[in-house]
C-alpha positions as CSV (number, residue, x, y, z in Angstrom):
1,X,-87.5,-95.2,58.8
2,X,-85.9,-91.8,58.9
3,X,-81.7,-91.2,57.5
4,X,-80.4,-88.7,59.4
5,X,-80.3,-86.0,56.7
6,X,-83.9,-85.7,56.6
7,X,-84.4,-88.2,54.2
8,X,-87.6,-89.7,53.2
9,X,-89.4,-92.6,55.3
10,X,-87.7,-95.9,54.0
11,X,-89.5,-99.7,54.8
12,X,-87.6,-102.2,55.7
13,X,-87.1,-106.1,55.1
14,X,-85.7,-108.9,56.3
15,X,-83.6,-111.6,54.6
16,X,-86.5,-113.4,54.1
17,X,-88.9,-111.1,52.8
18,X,-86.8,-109.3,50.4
19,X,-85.4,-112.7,48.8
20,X,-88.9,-113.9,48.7
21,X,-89.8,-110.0,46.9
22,X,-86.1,-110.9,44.1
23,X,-87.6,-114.5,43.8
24,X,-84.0,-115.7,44.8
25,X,-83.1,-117.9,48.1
26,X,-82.2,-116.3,51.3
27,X,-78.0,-117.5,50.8
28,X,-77.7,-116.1,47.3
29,X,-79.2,-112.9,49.0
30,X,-76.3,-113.1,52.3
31,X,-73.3,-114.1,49.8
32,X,-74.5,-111.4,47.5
33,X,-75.0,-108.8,50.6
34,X,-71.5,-110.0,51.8
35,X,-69.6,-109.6,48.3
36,X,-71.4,-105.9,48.0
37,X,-69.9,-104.9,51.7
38,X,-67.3,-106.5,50.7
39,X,-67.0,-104.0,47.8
40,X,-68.0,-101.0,49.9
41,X,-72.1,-101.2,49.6
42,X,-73.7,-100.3,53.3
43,X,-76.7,-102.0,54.6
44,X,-78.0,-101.1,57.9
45,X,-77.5,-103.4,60.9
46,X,-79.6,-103.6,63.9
47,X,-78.6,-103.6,67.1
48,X,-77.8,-107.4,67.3
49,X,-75.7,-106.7,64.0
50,X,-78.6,-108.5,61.9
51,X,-78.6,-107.3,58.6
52,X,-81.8,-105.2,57.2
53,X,-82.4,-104.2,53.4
54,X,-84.2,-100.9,53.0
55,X,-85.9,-99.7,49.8
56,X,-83.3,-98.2,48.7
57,X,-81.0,-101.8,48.6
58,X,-83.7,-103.3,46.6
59,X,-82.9,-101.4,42.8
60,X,-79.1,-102.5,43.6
61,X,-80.1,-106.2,44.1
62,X,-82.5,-106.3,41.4
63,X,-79.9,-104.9,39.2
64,X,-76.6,-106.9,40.8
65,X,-79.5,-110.0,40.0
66,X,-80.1,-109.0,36.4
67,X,-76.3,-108.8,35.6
68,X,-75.4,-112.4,36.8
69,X,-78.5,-113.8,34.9
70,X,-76.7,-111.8,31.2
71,X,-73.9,-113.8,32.6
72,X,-72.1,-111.3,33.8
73,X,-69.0,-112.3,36.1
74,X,-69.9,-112.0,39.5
75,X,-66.7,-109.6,40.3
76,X,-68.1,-107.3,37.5
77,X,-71.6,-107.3,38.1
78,X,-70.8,-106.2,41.5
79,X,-68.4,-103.5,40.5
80,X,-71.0,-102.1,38.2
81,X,-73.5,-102.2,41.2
82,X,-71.3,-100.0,43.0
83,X,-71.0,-97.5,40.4
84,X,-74.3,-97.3,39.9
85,X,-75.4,-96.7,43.6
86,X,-72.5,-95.0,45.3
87,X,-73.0,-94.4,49.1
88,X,-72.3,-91.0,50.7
89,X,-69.5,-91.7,53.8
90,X,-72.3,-89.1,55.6
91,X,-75.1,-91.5,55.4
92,X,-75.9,-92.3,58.7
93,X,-79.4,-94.4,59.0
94,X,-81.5,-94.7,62.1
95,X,-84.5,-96.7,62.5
96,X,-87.5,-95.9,65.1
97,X,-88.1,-98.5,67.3
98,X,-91.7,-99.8,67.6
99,X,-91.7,-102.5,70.5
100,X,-95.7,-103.0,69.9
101,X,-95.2,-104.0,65.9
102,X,-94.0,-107.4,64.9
103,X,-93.1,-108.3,61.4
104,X,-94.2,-111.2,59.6
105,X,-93.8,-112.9,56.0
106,X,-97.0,-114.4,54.4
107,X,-95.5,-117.4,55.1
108,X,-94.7,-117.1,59.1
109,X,-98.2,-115.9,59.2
110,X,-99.6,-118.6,57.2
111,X,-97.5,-121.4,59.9
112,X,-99.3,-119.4,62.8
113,X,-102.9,-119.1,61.4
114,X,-102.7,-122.8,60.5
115,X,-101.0,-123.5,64.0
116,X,-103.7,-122.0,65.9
117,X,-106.1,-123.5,63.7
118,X,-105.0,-127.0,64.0
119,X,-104.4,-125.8,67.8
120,X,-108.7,-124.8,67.4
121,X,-109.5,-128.3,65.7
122,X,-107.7,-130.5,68.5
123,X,-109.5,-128.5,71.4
124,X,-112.8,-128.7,69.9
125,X,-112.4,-132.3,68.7
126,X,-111.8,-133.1,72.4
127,X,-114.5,-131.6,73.8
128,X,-116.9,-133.5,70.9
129,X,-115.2,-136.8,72.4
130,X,-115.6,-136.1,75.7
131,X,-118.8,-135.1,75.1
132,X,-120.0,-138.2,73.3
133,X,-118.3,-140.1,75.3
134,X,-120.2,-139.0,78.4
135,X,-123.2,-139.5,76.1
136,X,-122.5,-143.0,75.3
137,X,-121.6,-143.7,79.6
138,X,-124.9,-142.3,80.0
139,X,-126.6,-144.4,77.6
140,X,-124.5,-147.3,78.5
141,X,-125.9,-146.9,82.0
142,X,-129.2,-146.6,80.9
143,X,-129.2,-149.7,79.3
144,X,-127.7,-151.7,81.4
145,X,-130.3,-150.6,84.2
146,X,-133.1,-151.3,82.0
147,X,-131.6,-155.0,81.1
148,X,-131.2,-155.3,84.9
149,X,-134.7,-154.8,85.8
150,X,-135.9,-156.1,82.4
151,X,-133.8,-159.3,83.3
152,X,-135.1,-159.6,87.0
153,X,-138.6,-159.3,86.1
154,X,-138.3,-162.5,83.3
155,X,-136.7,-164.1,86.8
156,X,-139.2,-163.2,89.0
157,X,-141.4,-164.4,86.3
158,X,-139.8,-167.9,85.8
159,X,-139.4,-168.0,89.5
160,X,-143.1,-167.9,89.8
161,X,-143.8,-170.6,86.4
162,X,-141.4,-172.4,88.4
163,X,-143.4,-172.3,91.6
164,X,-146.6,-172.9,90.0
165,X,-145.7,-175.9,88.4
166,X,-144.1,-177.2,91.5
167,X,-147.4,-176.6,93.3
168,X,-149.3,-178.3,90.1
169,X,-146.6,-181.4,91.1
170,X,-147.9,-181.5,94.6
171,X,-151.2,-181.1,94.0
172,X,-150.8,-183.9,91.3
173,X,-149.0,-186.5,93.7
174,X,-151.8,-186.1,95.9
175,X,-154.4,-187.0,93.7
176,X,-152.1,-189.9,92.4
């Protein structure tokens, strides 16, 4: 990120991330960003008026964070910010656009690589059921045909004891 005097490369941060980097929560960082514009301190603003820190709003913080933790009155600690990091009225920021790069937090990342894990889990757990079940259908079938023919050869079978014996019966009551 460029300031329009020629300055020096400058990352930026969101809310998120620079709270995260001051170990404070993301509201104490806005009500502490509004009370410092409040008091004249500039932070840039994209074009859909979202605020961004720069480096150079971290040391401010850090300090403004240092002076309420000495117990320092907030009104004070805010005054003495501003005197110790006074903004030229010429400072005019502008911030290249890159449409290709997206910024993440560890943690946003973190969601997403878990997401599309779980996402990786669910698919492939699926096609393991599907597949076993198909398995077990196969299996089932095979079975069932074998206890079919199994089942109507011990009928044939009794069919034919069956026969015999009624033929023994005849042959019996003949002799009888």
């Amino acid at each position: 990120m460029n300031n329009a005097n020629g300055g020096e490369n400058q990352k930026a941060y969101w809310a998120k991330d620079l709270a995260e980097l001051l170990d404070i929560s993301t509201s104490n960082l806005r009500r502490w960003s509004i009370d410092l514009e409040k008091a004249g301190y500039r932070f840039y603003r994209d074009e859909h008026n979202r605020r961004a820190y720069l480096e150079k709003d971290i040391m401010p913080l850090k300090k403004l964070k240092e002076f309420l933790a000495n117990n320092m009155s907030k009104n004070d600690a805010i005054k003495a910010v501003i005197s110790m990091f006074p903004q030229g009225d010429n400072e005019v920021l502008t911030i290249p656009v890159n449409d290709d790069s997206v910024r993440l937090s560890k943690h946003e990342l973190k969601e997403i690589v878990q997401e599309a894990v779980k996402e990786a889990v669910e698919e492939e757990r699926e096609k393991m059921f599907k597949a076993f079940e198909h398995k077990m259908s196969d299996e089932l079938e095979k079975r069932d045909r074998l206890f079919t023919q199994h089942f109507h050869t011990l009928l044939e079978t009794k069919q034919l004891e069956i026969a015999a014996t009624q033929e023994k019966k005849k042959w019996w009551k003949f002799w009888k």
